[in-house]
N, CA, C and O atoms as CSV, one atom per row, in Angstrom:
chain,resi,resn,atom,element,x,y,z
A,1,UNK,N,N,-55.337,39.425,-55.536
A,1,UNK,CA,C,-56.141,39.878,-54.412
A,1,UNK,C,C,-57.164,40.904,-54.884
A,1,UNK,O,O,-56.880,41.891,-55.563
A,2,UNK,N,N,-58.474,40.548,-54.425
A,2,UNK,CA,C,-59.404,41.555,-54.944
A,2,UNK,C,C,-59.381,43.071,-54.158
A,2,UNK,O,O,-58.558,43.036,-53.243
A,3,UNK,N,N,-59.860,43.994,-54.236
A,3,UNK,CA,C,-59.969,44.906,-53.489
A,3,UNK,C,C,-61.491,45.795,-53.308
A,3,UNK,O,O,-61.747,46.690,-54.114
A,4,UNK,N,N,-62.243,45.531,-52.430
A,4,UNK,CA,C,-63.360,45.957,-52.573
A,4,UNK,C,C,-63.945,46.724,-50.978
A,4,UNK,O,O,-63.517,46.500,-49.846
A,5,UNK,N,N,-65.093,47.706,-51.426
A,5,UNK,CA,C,-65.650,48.214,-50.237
A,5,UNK,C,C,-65.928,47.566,-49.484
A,5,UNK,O,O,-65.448,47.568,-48.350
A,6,UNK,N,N,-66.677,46.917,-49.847
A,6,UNK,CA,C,-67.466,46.011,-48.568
A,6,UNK,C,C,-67.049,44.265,-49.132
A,6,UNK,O,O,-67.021,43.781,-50.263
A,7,UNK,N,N,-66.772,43.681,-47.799
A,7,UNK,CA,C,-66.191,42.399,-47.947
A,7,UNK,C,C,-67.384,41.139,-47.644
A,7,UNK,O,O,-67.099,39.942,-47.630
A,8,UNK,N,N,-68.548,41.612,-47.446
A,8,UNK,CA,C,-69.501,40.843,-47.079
A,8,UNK,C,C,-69.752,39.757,-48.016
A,8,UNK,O,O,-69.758,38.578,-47.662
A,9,UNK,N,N,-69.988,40.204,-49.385
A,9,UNK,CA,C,-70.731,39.355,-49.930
A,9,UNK,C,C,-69.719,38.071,-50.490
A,9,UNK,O,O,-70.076,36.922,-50.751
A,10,UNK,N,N,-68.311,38.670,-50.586
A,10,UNK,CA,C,-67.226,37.657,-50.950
A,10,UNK,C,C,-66.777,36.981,-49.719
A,10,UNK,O,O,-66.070,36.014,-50.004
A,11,UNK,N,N,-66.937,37.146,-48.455
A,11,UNK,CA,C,-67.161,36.068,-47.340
A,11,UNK,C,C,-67.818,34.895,-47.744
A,11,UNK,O,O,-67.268,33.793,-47.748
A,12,UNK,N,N,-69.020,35.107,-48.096
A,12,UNK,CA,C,-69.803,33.865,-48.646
A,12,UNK,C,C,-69.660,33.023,-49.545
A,12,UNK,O,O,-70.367,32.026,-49.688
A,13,UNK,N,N,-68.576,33.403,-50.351
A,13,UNK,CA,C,-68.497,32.342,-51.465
A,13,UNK,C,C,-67.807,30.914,-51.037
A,13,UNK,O,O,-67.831,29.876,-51.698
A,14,UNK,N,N,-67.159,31.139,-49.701
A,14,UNK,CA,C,-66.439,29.792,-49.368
A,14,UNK,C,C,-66.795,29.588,-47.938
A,14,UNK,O,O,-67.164,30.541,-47.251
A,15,UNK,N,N,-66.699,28.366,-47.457
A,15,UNK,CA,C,-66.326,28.422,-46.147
A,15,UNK,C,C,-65.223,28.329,-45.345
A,15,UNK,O,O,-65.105,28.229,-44.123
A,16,UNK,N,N,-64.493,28.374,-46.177
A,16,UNK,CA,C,-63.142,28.772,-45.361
A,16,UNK,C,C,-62.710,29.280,-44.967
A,16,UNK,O,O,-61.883,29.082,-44.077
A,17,UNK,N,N,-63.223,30.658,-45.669
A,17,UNK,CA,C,-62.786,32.127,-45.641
A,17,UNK,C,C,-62.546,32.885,-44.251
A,17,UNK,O,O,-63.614,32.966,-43.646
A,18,UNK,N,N,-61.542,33.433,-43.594
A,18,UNK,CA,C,-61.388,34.446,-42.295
A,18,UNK,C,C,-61.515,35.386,-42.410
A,18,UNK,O,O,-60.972,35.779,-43.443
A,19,UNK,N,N,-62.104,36.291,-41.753
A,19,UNK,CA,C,-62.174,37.919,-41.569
A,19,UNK,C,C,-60.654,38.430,-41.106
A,19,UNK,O,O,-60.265,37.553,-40.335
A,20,UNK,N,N,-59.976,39.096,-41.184
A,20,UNK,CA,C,-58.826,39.526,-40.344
A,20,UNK,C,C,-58.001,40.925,-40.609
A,20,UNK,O,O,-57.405,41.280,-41.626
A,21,UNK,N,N,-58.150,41.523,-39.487
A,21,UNK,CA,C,-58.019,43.014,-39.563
A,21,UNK,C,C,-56.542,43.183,-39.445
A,21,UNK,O,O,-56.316,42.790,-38.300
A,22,UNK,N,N,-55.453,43.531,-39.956
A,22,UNK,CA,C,-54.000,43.697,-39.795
A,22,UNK,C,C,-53.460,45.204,-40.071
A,22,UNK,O,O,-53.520,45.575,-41.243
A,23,UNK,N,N,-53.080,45.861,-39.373
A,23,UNK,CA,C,-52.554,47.162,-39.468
A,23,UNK,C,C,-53.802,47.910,-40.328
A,23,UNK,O,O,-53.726,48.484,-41.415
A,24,UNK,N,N,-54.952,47.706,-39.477
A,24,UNK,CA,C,-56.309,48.965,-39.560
A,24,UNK,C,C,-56.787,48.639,-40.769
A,24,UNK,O,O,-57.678,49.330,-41.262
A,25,UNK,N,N,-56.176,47.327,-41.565
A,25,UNK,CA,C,-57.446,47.048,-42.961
A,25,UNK,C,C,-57.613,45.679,-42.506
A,25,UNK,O,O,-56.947,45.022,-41.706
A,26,UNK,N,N,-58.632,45.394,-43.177
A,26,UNK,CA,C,-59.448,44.343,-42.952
A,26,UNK,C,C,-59.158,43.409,-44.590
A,26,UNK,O,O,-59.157,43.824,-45.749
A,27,UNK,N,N,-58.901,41.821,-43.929
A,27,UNK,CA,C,-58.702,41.166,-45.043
A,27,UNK,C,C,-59.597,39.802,-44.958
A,27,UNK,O,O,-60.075,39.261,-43.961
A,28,UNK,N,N,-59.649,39.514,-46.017
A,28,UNK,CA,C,-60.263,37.676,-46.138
A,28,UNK,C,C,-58.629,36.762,-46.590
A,28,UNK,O,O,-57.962,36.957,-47.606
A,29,UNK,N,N,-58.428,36.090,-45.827
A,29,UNK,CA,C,-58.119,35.056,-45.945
A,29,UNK,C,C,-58.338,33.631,-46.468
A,29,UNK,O,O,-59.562,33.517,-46.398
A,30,UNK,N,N,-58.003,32.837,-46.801
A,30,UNK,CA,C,-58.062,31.156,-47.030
A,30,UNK,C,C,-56.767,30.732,-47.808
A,30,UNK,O,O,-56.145,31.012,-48.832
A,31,UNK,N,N,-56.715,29.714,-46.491
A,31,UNK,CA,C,-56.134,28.825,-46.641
A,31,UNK,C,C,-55.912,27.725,-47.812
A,31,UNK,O,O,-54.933,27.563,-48.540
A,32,UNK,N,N,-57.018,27.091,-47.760
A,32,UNK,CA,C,-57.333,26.094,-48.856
A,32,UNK,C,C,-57.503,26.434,-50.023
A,32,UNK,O,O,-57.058,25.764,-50.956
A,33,UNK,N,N,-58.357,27.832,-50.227
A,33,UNK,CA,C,-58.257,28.463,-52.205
A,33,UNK,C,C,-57.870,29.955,-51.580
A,33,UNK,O,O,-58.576,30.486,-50.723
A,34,UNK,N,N,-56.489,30.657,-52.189
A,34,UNK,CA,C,-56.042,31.085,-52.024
A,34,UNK,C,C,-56.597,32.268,-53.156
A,34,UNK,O,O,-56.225,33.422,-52.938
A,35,UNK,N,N,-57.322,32.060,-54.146
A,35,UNK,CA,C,-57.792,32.659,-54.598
A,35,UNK,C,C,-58.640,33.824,-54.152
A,35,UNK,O,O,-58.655,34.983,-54.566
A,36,UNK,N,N,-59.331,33.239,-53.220
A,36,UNK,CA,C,-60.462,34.094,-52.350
A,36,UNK,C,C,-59.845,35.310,-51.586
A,36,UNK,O,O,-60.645,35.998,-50.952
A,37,UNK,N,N,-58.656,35.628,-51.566
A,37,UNK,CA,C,-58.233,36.412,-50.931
A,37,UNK,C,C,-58.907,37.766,-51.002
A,37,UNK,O,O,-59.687,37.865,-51.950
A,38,UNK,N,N,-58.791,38.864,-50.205
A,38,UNK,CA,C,-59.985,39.911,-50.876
A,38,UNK,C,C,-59.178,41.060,-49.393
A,38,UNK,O,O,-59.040,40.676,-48.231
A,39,UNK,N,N,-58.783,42.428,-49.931
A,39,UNK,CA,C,-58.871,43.305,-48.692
A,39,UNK,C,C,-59.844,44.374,-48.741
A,39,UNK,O,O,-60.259,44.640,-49.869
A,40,UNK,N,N,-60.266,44.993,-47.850
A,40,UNK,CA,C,-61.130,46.053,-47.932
A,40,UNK,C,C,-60.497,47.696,-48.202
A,40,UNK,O,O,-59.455,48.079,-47.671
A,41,UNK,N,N,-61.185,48.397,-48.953
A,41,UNK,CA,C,-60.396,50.006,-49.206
A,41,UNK,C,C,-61.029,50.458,-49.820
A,41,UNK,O,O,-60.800,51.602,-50.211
């Protein structure tokens, strides 16, 4: 899982990707490449 300030620009690399905020952080999701995972901090 990556960990980065801003999650914008790694949104874009897929379209699969979900925004999703869980206990006050914000994460990327996917399903299909699990790779892409990414939280914000």
């Amino acid at each position: 899982m990556k960990i980065k300030n801003s999650l914008k620009s790694l949104m874009q690399r897929d379209r699969n990707n979900k925004l999703v905020r869980r206990k006050g952080r914000v994460y990327i999701i996917n399903k299909k490449a699990p790779r892409y995972k990414a939280r914000q901090g």
